[in-house]
C-alpha positions in Angstrom: 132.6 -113.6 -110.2 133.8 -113.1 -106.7 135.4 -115.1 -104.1 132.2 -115.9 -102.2 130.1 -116.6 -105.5 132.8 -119.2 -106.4 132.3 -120.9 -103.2 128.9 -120.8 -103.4 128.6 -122.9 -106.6 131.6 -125.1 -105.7 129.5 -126.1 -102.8 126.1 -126.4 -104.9 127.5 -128.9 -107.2 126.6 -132.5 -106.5 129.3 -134.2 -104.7 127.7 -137.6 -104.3 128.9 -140.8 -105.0 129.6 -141.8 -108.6 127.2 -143.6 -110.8 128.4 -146.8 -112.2 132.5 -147.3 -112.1 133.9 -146.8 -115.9 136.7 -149.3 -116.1 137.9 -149.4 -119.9 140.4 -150.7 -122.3 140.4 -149.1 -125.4 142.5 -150.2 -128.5 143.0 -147.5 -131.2 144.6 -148.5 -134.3 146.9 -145.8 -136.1 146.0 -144.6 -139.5 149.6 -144.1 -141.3 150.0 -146.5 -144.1 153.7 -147.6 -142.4 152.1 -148.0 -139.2 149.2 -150.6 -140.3 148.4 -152.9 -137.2 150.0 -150.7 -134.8 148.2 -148.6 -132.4 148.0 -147.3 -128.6 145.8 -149.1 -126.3 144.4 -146.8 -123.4 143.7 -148.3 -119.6 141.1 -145.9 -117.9 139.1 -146.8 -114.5 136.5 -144.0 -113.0 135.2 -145.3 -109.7 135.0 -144.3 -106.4 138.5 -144.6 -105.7 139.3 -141.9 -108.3 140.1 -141.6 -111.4 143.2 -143.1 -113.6 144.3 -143.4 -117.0 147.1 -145.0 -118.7 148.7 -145.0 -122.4 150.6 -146.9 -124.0 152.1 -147.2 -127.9 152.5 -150.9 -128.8 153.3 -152.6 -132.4 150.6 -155.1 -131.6 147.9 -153.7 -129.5 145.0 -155.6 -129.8 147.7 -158.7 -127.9 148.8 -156.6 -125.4 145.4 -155.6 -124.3 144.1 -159.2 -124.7 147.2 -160.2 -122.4 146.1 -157.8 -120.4 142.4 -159.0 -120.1 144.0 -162.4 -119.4 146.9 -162.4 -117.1 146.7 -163.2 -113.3 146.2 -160.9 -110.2 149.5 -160.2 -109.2 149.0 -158.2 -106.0 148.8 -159.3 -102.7 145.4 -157.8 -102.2 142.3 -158.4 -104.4 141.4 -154.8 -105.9 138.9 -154.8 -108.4 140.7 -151.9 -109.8 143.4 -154.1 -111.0 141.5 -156.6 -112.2 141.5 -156.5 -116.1 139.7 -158.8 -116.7 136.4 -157.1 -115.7 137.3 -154.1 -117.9 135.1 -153.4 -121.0 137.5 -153.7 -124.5 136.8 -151.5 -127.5 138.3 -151.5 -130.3 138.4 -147.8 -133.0 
């Protein structure tokens, strides 16, 4: 595939805007017997603005992301990108 081909398809392919935004918490527990109740928890948002994912290893995860879910808007600006509370949780 050439030069010319590539830009051919790259400009082919749907550049629209985005269906619904994907804004997600997810909690993951880990599986190692001396790790029971430990976990990561995962922050991921897909909207217009882009897309952004965060990780994190905590000994309590299911709190953390609850605090998370729960604590105030800290920024000077209301973002809905920010704001937690509006993100889906799930749990593995």
């Amino acid at each position: 595939m050439n030069r010319e081909e590539l830009k051919r398809l790259w400009w082919s392919i749907p550049h629209g805007k985005l269906g619904v935004p994907m804004r997600t918490i997810l909690v993951k527990f880990d599986t190692h017997k001396s790790r029971i109740g430990q976990g990561t928890v995962t922050i991921t948002r897909d909207s217009e603005n882009g897309y952004s994912e965060f990780s994190t290893y905590q000994v309590d995860p299911l709190q953390y992301a609850l605090d998370k879910m729960n604590e105030k808007y800290s920024r000077l600006e209301y973002d809905e990108d920010y704001d937690y509370s509006k993100y889906q949780l799930i749990i593995k």
